[in-house]
N, C-alpha and C positions, 0 to 999 in steps of 0.2 A: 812365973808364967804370965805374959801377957797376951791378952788375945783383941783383937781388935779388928770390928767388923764396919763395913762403911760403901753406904749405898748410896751413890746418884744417879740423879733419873735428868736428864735434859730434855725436852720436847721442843722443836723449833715448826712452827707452821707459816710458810710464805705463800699466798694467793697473789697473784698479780694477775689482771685483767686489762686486757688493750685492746680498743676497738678503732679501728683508725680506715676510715673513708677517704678517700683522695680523687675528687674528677680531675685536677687539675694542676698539675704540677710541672714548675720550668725551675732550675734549677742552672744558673751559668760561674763558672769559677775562670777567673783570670788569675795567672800567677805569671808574673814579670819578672823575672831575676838581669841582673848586669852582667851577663854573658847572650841576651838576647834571646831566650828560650821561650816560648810561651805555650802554656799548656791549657788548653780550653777542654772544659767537660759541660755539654747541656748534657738533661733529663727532661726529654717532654711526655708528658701524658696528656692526652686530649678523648674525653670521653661524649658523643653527640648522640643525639637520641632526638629521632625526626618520626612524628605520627602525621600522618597522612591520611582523609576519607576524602574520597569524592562519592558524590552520590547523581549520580544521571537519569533523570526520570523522562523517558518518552512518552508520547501522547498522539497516536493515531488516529484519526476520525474518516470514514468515507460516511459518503452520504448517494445513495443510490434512488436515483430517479427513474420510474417506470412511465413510458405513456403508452397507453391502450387507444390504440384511433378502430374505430367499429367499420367496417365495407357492409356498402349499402348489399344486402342480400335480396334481389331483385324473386325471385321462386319463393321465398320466405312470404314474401307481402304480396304479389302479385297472384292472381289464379285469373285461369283462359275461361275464357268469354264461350258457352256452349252454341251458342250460334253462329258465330265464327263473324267477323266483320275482317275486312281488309284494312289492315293499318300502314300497309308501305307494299310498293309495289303495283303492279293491274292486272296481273295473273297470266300476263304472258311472257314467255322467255325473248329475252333481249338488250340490248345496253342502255339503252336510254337512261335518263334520271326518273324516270319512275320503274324501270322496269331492270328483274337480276337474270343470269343465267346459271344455275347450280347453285344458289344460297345455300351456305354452309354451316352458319352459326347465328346467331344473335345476341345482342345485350343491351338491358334496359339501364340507365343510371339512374341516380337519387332523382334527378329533375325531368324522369319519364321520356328522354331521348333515346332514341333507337338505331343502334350502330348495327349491321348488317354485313355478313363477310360474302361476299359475291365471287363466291370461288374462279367461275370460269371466264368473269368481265376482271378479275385479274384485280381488285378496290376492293373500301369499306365506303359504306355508304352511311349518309349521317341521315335521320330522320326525326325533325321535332315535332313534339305532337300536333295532332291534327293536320301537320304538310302536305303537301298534294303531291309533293317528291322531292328527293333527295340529293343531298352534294357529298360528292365525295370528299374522303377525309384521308384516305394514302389509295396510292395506288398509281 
């Protein structure tokens, strides 16, 4: 009797690791053969990579001018005389340049002149201080 016992063991381990990057690749084959044949193969790869920033900075400015002009406020500064004096006019109705018919309004300016609306003589009349009578100014 023979007996015969028989063990093997193989273990085989392969890793293989490939890393392979490519941006750019051209690839051209010519083959010429003497029957006139020709066989062309490209491979283009073409990889572009475009960063672009714009940056726009605007810048508005106003500038705002105010002017205040003051009107002479003649009631303001002025107050009537209790005894009454005549400053324009003679106290009779009429046209002349001293004299209005239906005076309607008045107005003193900064330089104490006396414009006078003379409704019914159809004019304004102008009167500087202390004048003895007056010109007309429209009418």
């Amino acid at each position: 009797t023979t007996s015969t016992t028989s063990t093997s063991t193989t273990s085989t381990t392969t890793t293989t690791t490939t890393t392979s990057t490519t941006t750019t690749t051209t690839t051209s084959t010519t083959t010429t053969t003497t029957t006139s044949t020709t066989t062309t193969t490209t491979t283009s790869t073409t990889t572009t990579t475009t960063t672009s920033t714009t940056t726009t900075t605007t810048t508005t400015s106003t500038t705002t001018t105010t002017t205040t002009t003051t009107v002479y406020d003649a009631c303001a500064h002025l107050r009537w005389n209790q005894t009454g004096v005549v400053v324009a006019g003679t106290g009779s109705s009429g046209s002349g340049s001293t004299q209005f018919d239906k005076s309607a309004c008045l107005v003193i300016d900064a330089s104490n002149t006396l414009y006078v609306c003379d409704h019914h003589n159809d004019r304004v009349q102008k009167w500087l201080s202390s004048a003895t009578s007056g010109t007309t100014k429209a009418g």
